[in-house]
C-alpha positions, -999 to +999 in steps of 0.1 A: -159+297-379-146+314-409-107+311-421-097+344-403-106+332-371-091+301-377-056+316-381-062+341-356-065+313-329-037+294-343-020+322-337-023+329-305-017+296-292+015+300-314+018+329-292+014+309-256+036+287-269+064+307-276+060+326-244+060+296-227+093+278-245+113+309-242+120+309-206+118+273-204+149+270-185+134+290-152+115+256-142+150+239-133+161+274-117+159+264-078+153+299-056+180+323-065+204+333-049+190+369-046+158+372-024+142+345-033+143+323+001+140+351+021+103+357+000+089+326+000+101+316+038+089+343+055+072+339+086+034+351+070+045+327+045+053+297+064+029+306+088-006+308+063-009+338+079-028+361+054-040+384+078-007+393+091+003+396+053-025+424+050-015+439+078+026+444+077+052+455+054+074+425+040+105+433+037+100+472+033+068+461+009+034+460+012+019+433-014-002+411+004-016+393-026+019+382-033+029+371+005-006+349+004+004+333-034+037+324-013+017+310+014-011+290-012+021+275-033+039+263+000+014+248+014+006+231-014+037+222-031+059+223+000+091+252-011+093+231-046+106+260-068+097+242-100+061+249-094+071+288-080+087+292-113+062+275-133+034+296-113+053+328-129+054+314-164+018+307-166+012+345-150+033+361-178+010+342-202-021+354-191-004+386-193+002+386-230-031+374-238-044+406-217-023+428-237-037+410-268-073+417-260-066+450-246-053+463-278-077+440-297-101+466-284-085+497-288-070+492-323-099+470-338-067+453-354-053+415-352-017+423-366-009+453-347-025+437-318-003+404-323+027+422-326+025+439-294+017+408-277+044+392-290+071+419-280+058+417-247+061+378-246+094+376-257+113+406-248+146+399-231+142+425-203+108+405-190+136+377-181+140+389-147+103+387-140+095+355-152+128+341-144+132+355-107+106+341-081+108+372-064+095+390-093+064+376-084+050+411-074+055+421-108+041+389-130+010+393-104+000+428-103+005+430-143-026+407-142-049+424-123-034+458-139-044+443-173-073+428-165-087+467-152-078+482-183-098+454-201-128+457-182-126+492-182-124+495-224-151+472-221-172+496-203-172+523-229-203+524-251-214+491-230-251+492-213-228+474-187-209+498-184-213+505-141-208+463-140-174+468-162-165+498-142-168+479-109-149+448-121-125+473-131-117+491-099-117+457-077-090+446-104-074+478-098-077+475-058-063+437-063-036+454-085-024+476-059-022+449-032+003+429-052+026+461-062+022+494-054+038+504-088+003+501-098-010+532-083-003+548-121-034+528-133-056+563-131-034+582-153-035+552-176-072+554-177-072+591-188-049+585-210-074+555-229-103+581-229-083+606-240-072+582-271-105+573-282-119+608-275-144+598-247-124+625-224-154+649-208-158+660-176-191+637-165-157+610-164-142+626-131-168+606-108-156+576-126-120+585-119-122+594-080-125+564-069-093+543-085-078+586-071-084+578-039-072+545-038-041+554-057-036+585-030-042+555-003-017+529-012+008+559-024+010+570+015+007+536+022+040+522-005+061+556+011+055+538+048+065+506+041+097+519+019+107+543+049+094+537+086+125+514+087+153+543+078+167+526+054+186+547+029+195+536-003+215+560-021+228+595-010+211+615-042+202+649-038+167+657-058+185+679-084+202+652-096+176+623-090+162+648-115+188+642-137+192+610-137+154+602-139+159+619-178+188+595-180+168+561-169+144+567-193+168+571-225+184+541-210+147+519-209+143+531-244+178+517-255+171+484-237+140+482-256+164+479-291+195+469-273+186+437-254+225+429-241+243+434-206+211+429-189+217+424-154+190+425-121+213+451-105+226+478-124+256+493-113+254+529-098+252+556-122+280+575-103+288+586-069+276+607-044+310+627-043+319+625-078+307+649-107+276+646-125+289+618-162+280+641-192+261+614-204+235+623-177+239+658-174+227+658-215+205+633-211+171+657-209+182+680-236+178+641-252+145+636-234+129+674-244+137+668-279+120+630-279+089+650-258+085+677-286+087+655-315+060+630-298+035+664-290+046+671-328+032+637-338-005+649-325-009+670-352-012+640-374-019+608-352-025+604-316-007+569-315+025+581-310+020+601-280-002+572-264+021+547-268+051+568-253+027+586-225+014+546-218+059+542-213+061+578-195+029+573-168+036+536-158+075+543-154+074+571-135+071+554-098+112+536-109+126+569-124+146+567-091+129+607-082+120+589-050+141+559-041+120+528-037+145+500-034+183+494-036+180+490-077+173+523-093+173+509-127+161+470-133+147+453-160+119+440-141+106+481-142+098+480-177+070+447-177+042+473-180+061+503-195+074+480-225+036+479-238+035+513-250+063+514-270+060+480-287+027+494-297+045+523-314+068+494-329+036+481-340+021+507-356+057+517-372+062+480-385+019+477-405+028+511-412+059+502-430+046+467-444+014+485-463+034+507-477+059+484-495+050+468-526+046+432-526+082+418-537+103+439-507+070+429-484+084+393-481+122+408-471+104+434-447+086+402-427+117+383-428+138+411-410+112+413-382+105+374-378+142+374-379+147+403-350+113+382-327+140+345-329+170+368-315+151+377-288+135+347-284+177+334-282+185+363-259+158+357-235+159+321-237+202+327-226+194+351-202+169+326-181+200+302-183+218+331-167+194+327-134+198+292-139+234+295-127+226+323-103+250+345-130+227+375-126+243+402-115+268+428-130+306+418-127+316+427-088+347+447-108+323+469-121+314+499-095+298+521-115+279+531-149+294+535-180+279+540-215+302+512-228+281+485-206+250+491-231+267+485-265+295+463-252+282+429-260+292+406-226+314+383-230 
């Protein structure tokens, strides 16, 4: 094993480490109180019975996988929430060392690789999944999610390639029976061929199947959200429209901004009340971000996969179509983060080969610096669920641009 290697493993278990120790504090959480009883004791879930999970909505959601983890973890551990929690810290690791591989394959590059992986371990906004047993959905489908993408990388160029492909699409199928938020997979998939140039039109019989599926579990995920009547907000399209542009300048902020995270976001505005001008702007904002990333293909094609990788997996929380009570949540961007920390990524070895050796040393410092006040902001923010202090302040109704620079107090 040469010296590269060596440091390369080092690394990474540097790497589980850290995403480990940084929510820490979720092991002596208990079950929030948000959700979290009502999940674990439901009747499938006290009951072991998986094929009633497979079968019925839960709680206006159909992820099965998740209702039988429940069921696996209560039987054996009898409702202890330390091992729930502990469960979700171990998923999220798995998770970053998919995302490792993943772009281990698609970038032929440790560093940029690393960094991503890293991001995606430590970033304050994954908080709420890790943290919140009821995230579980999210922590679980991100591993089958992952592990498609993998296989199905793995399967280009590969003489076993129709093996890959079929792990693939029952990773895909497992995927979708933890979260329907996975349905986006597809897109994904084009959008990796299309990346390393392997886009041709002998891939559509690859691609029908994970279609077909993703058409299945859409009707499916629209059923579950809606045979009930519930109504969530009182949003006209036009300006779900509007606010979908606005939600996504707002995940992009979060992604630099870290502070006044909360797991429900306050209303943007209401029903009755004019449109802010914050959102009414906000795709003027988006349009211009959209043409400079088309732009950027005239050069490089990493830009635009990284922010198509943000734009495809975000789109089913955009709030276009109301899925849940939350329209924005942190918990949304555990996929979506991955394509722009691998713009990050690319920006920060861009950067770093370009500086000469004396400001190379400052330039590392600044980002190792950046990685430990996440690290500190994630590691507060799992205290936060700790003491079940969540949620936005009751006194604040609605959205206001001050709640995403004004540092809480």
């Amino acid at each position: 094993m040469n010296t590269l290697k060596t440091n390369q493993i080092f690394l990474i278990i540097i790497l589980l480490f850290v995403s480990f120790f940084t929510f820490i504090p979720a092991i002596n959480s208990g079950f929030a109180k948000l959700d979290d009883k009502f999940m674990v004791f439901h009747k499938s879930v006290k009951n072991m019975d998986i094929k009633e999970a497979f079968i019925e909505e839960h709680f206006a959601m159909y992820h099965p996988l998740v209702t039988v983890s429940y069921a696996i973890e209560n039987k054996l551990f009898v409702a202890t929430p330390e091992f729930f929690h502990f469960d979700n810290m171990l998923l999220h690791c798995i998770n970053t060392i998919f995302v490792l591989m993943i772009f281990l394959l698609l970038t032929k590059n440790f560093n940029i690789s690393y960094i991503i992986a890293l991001l995606f371990a430590i970033h304050p906004l994954h908080t709420e999944v890790v943290a919140w047993i009821s995230a579980r959905k999210d922590t679980l489908y991100s591993i089958f999610y992952l592990a498609s993408i993998y296989f199905y990388i793995k399967s280009l160029d590969s003489k076993k390639e129709k093996i890959y492909i079929a792990i693939s699409f029952i990773c895909f199928l497992l995927s979708c029976f933890s979260k329907v938020m996975a349905v986006t997979l597809p897109a994904v998939l084009i959008l990796i061929d299309f990346y390393l140039n392997k886009l041709n039109k002998q891939k559509i019989k690859i691609y029908l199947p994970f279609i077909l599926v993703t058409i299945f579990f859409i009707i499916g995920g629209i059923h579950a959200h809606y045979y009930t009547g519930f109504k969530y907000t009182e949003y006209g399209l036009f300006n779900k429209f509007l606010n979908a542009h606005f939600h996504i300048l707002f995940y992009i902020t979060k992604l630099f901004l870290p502070i006044n995270l909360y797991c429900m976001y306050p209303k943007l505005y209401s029903e009755n009340m004019a449109v802010p001008l914050y959102v009414t702007v906000s795709p003027i904002l988006v349009y211009l971000l959209t043409f400079f990333v088309i732009y950027s293909l005239k050069y490089s094609k990493k830009i635009f996969f990284g922010f198509s990788f943000f734009i495809i997996t975000i789109s089913p929380c955009l709030g276009i179509f109301t899925i849940g009570k939350a329209t924005m949540a942190d918990r949304y961007m555990y996929i979506p983060l991955i394509g722009l920390a691998y713009i990050l990524a690319e920006f920060f070895i861009y950067i770093y080969n370009k500086l000469k050796n004396k400001f190379r040393v400052l330039f590392l410092s600044i980002g190792i610096i950046i990685i430990c006040l996440f690290i500190y902001l994630s590691f507060m923010r799992t205290i936060d669920w700790k003491n079940n202090a969540f949620r936005a302040p009751q006194n604040i109704k609605y959205y206001t641009p001050d709640l995403l620079f004004c540092i809480k107090k």
